[in-house]
Every structure is written in structure tokens, then in C-alpha cells.
C-alpha positions in Angstrom: -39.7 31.1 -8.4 -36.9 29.2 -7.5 -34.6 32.2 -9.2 -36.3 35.1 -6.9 -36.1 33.3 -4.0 -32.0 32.7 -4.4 -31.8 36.9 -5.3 -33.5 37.5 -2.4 -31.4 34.9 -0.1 -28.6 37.0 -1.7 -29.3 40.3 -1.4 -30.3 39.6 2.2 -26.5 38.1 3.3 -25.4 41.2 0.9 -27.2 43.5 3.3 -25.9 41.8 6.1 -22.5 41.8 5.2 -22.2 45.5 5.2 -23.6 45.6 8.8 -22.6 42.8 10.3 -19.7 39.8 9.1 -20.8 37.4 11.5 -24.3 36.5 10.0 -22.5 36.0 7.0 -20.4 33.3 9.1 -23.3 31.8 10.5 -25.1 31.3 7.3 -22.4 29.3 5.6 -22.4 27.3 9.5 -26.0 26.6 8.7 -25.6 25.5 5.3 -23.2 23.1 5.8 -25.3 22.1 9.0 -27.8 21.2 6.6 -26.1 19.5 3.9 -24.3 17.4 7.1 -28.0 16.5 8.0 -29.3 15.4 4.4 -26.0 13.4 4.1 -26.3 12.1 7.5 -29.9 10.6 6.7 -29.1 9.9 3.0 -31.8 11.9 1.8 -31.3 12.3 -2.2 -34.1 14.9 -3.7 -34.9 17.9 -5.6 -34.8 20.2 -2.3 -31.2 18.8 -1.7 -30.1 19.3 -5.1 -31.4 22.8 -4.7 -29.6 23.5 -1.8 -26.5 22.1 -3.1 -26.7 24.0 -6.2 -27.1 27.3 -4.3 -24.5 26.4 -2.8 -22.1 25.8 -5.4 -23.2 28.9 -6.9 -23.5 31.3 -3.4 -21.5 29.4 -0.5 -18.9 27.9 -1.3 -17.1 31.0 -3.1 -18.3 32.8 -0.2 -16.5 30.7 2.1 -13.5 31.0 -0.2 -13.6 34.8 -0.7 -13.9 34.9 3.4 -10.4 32.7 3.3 -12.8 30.1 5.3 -11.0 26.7 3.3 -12.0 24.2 5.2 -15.7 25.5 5.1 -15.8 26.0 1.6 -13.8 22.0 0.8 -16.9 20.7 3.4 -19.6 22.4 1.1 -18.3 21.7 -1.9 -17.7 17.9 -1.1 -21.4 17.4 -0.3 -22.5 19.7 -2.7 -21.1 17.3 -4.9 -22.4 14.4 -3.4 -26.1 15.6 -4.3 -25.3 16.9 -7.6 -23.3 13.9 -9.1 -23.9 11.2 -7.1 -22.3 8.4 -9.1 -19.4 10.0 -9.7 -18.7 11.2 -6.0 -19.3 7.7 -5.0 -16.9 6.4 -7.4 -14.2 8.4 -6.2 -14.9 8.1 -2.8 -14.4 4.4 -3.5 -11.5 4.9 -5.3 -9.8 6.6 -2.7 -7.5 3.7 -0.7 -7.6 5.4 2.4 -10.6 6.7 4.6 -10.5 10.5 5.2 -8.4 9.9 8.8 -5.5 7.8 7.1 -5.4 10.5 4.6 -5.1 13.1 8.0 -3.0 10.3 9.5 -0.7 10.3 6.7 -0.7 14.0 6.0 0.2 14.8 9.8 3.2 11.9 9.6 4.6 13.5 6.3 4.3 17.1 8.0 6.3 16.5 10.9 8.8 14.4 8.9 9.6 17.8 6.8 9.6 19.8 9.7 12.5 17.4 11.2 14.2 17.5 7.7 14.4 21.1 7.7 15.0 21.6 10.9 18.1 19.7 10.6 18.8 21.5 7.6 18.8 25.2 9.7 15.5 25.8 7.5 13.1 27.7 9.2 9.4 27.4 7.5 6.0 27.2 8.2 4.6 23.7 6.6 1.3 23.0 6.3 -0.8 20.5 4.3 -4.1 18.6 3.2 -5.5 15.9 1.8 -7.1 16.5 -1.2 -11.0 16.8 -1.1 -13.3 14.4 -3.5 -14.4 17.4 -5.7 -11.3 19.2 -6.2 -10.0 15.5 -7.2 -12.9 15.3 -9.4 -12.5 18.7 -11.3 -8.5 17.8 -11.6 -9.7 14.5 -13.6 -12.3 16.5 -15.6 -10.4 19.6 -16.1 -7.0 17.6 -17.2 -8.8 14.4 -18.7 -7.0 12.6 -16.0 -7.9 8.8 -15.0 -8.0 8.4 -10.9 -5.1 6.5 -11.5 -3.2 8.8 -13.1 -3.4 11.8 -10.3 -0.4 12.0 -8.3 -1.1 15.0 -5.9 -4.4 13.6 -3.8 -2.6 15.2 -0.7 -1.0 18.8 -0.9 2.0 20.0 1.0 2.4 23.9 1.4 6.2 24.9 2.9 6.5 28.8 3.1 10.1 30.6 3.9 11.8 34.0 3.4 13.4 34.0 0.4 14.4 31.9 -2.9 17.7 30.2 -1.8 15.7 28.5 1.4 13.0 27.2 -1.4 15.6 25.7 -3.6 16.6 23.9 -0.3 13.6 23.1 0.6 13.1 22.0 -2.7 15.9 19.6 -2.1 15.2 18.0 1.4 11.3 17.3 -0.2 13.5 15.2 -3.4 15.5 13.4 -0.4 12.4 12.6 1.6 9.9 11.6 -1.7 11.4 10.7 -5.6 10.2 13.4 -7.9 7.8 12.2 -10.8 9.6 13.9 -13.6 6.8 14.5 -16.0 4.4 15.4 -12.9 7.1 18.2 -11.3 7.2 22.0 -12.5 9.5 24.2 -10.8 7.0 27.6 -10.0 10.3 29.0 -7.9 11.7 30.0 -11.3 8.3 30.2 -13.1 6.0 31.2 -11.0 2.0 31.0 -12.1 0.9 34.4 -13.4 -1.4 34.4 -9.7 2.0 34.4 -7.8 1.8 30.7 -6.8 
């Protein structure tokens, strides 16, 4: 059955973990080779929705337990593609930009901060990302959320040293972009329970 074959798919990469971490690395490589391939040749069937479940359900928090992000936002995005077609097209198409304005945008924004804080006497590492179709998705489902009422489909990471250079940062980011008031929560003085 369907449900043996995953255990034993599982309890092989288990097995393989504890000798040797780069099978596991080339498993997820040939999963998302072959999700690339069914969404290269737009194939849409019960073998792809397989693989994308098991991949939901094995890969992907593989990839992010590994720390392997980009890997796991790949898998997940055509993961979801099989699964929920309609809904992945719809936000696809709802997305303004293609995926390299998004990059293009995200790169722009990055190095503007950088010069901000720079010129501020901030020194930080800055990172960021546009957001990925199903993490967009799961924001709308999880909060209710209309596409047009999502604010954050691109994230912006800045780390420092301590809490004074965050409020700063904090400030130069308000300079650059207007704050939405109702969308902005101050996790300097409240951080999440994880630490974020």
C-alpha cells in the first residue's frame, strides 16, 4: 500500500541519516528534481499528487529541520501546485510582479538599508525574501486574510548586537518605508514566546 511504501521510504532516509547526512541531502535534491520535472511538463495526476503529498508530509520539514530554506520554500511551492491547483494559480496570478521583480525589488530594498545604516554607524547583517505562494496562501487561510489585505509578501531580516541598535534600526526602516499602524507589532519589546 501506498502507507507501507512511504514507512519504508522513511525508515530508509532514517537509516541513512545516522550513517551518512549527505544521502539525506541528495534525496530532498531528487525530490525537488522531480516535482521541477512534473511542473516543467505540466503533468497533473494521482502519482504527482502522491509525491507532493509525501512531500509535504516527509520533505519539506526535512529540509526545514536541516535549516535548508530555500529547498524546503521550492518543495513546498510545487507541492502546492499539485495539491491545490486553483488556488496556487490564483495567487500566482495575483502576484503583480514575476518571481525576478520580486528578487529585483528585494535586492534594491536590501542594499538601500544597508546604505541607511551604514550612514547611521549601524553595523548589521540584512537579509531578505520574497515571500513564497504557499506561505502567502497559509497567511490568508490561517488569518482569514483577502490577497489584498497581506501587506508582508516580501520579508526583511536585519540582525545586530544588542537592543539600542534595533530600536535604531527600527527607526531608519520608518524613514525609508511608512509604518502600517494596525499591521506593525514591536517583538523588540515583546518578543514571540519562540524568541523572534
Amino acid at each position: 500500500s501506498r502507507e507501507e511504501r512511504q514507512a519504508e521510504s522513511v525508515r530508509k532516509m532514517l537509516l541513512a541519516m545516522a550513517s551518512d547526512m549527505r544521502v539525506v541531502l541528495v534525496r530532498l535534491a531528487s525530490r525537488l528534481t522531480t516535482l521541477r520535472y512534473f511542473a516543467d511538463n505540466k503533468l497533473q495526476n494521482d502519482r504527482t499528487c502522491q509525491y507532493a503529498r509525501e512531500t509535504f508530509d516527509l520533505y519539506s520539514p526535512l529540509a526545514n529541520r536541516l535549516g535548508v530554506w530555500q529547498l524546503k520554500w521550492e518543495l513546498e511551492d510545487l507541492s502546492f501546485r499539485f495539491l491545490e491547483p486553483q488556488a496556487y494559480k490564483r495567487i500566482a496570478s495575483m502576484l503583480e510582479e514575476k518571481r525576478v521583480g520580486r528578487e529585483q525589488f528585494v535586492n534594491s530594498a536590501i542594499a538601500r538599508l544597508k546604505s541607511e545604516l551604514a550612514a547611521a554607524g549601524i553595523k548589521a547583517e540584512v537579509s531578505g525574501r520574497p515571500k513564497h505562494i504557499y506561505s502567502i496562501w497559509n497567511k490568508m487561510r490561517g488569518k482569514s486574510l483577502d490577497y489584498s489585505e497581506l501587506y508582508d509578501v516580501r520579508a526583511f531580516r536585519v540582525i545586530v548586537d544588542d537592543d539600542k541598535s534595533c530600536y535604531t534600526v527600527r527607526g531608519v526602516v520608518h524613514h525609508i518605508w511608512t509604518p502600517i499602524p494596525k499591521e506593525f507589532d514591536d517583538y523588540i519589546s515583546r518578543p514571540k514566546p519562540n524568541g523572534y
